[in-house]
N, C-alpha and C positions, 0 to 999 in steps of 0.2 A: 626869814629874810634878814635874819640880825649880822653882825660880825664875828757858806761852806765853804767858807774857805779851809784848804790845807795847805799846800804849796804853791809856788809858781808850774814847780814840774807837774804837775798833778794835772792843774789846770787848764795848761799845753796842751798834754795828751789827750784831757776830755776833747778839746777844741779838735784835735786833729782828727778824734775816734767819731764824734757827736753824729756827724753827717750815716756812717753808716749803722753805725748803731742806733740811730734814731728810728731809718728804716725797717730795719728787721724788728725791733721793738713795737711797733707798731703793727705791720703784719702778724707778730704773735697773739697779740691781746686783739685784733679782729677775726681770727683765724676761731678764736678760745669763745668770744662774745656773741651769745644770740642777737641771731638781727630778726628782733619783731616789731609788731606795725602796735600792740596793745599790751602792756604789763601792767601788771598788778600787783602789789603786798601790804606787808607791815612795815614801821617803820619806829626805832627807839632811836632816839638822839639823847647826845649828853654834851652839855656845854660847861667848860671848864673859864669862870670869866680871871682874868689875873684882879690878885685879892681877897677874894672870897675863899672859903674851903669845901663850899660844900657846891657841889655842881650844879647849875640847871635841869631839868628834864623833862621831856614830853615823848611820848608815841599817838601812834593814828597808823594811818592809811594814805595809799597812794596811787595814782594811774597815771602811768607814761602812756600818752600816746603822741606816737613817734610826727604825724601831721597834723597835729595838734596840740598839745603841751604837756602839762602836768599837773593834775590836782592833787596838791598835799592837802590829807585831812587831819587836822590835831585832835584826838580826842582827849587826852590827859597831858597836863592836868588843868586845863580850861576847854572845849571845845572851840574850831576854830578854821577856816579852810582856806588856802592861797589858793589861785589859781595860776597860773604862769604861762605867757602865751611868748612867740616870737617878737610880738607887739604890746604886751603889756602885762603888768602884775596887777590883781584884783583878790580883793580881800573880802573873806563872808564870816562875819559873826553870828554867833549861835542863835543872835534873834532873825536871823536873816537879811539882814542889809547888809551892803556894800559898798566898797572902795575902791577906787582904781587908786593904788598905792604909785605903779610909775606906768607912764606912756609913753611909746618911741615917739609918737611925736611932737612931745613937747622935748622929752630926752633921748636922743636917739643913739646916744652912748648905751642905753639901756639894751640895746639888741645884743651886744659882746655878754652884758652880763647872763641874758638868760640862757645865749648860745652855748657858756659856761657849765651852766646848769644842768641843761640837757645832755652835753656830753657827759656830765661827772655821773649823771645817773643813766646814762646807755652807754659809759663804758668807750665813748669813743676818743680812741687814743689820737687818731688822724687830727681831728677838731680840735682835742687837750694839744697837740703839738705846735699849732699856730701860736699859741698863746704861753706856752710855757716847755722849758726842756724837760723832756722825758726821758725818764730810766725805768725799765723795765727789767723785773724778774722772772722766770717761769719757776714755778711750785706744782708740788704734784698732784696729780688727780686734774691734771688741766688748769691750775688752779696758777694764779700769777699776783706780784703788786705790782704798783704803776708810783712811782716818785716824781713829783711835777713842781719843778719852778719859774716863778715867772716869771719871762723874757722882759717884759719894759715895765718901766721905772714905776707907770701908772697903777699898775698891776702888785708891783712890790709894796706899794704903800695901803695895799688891802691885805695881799695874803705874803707869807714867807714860804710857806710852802704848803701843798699838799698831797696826800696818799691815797688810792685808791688800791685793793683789794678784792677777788673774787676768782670767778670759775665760767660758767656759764653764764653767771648775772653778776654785776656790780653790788657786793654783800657788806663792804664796809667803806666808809670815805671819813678821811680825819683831815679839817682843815686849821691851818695853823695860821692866825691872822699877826697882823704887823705889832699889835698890839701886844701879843703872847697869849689872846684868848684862844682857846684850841676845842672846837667843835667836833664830838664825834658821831658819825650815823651808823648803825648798824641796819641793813635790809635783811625781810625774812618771810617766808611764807611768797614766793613769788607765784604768778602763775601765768600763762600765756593763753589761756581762755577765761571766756568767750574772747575772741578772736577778733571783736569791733567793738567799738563803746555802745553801753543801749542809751536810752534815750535821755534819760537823766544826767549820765555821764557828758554826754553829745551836748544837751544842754547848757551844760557849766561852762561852755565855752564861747557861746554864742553872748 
């Protein structure tokens, strides 16, 4: 939960192209992206803070589920669990207590953020476009990035830009904050079974 310009001509053109490009850019990377209801994998981040040399780092575990949210597990190098719902962030440390970090309804600006969220890790381009221009690549093996900037000002003063990458599943995301701190995530080991949360899972949410 932590933190181009070229020419005038250039930028014309983008403006002129955006509209249809945006479209088909978008049809590609849904076309390319599983639509499931329950995912799962690994997960390694590396956070680069500006000043330092030597980078942050944690991996864990993860479950997207798509009518329900996502649980990121940190297991290295402290244990540690978010939970992230449409309505709120909840936080579980290793002794087992919790936090409700933010609530829509105290903050209700908090729904854009998780909405954010959700799309950067299922890949959805349609969602990422509200919120940011999108440039889209296709690579092969089905394989595409996603270049995403943010449309309003509110938005700029969090991130400058960010990258998504992958195939089937969203495999890597590099966020680049206002700051110049640059966050990267690598996913791996995904899997689309079992097919519903079990019970424990189903839990963490309640």
């Amino acid at each position: 939960m932590n933190r181009l310009l070229r020419t005038l001509g250039v930028l014309i053109l983008l403006c002129l192209l955006a509209p249809a490009a945006l479209a088909a850019d978008v049809e590609l990377v849904k076309q390319r992206v599983a639509k499931v209801g329950v995912l799962r994998g690994d997960f390694t981040q590396e956070k680069q803070v500006t000043g330092f040399k030597n980078p942050l780092r944690s991996q864990g575990r993860f479950v997207l589920a798509q009518d329900h949210g996502v649980i990121w597990t940190t297991l290295k190098p402290f244990p540690s669990e978010v939970v992230v719902t449409r309505d709120r962030i909840l936080s579980r440390q290793s002794d087992g207590s919790t936090r409700v970090e933010l609530d829509a309804k105290q903050q209700p600006a908090m729904r854009s953020v998780n909405a954010i969220m959700f799309a950067l890790m299922s890949g959805d381009a349609q969602a990422l476009s509200a919120q940011f221009t999108v440039k889209v690549e296709a690579q092969p093996n089905n394989g595409w990035t996603m270049q995403l900037s943010p449309r309003s000002a509110m938005l700029g003063k969090v991130f400058t830009g960010l990258k998504l990458s992958g195939d089937r599943y969203v495999r890597e995301v590099e966020i680049t904050e206002a700051n110049k701190d640059v966050t990267r995530i690598h996913f791996a080991g995904m899997s689309e079974t079992p097919a519903a949360l079990n019970a424990e899972e189903g839990g963490k949410f309640e």
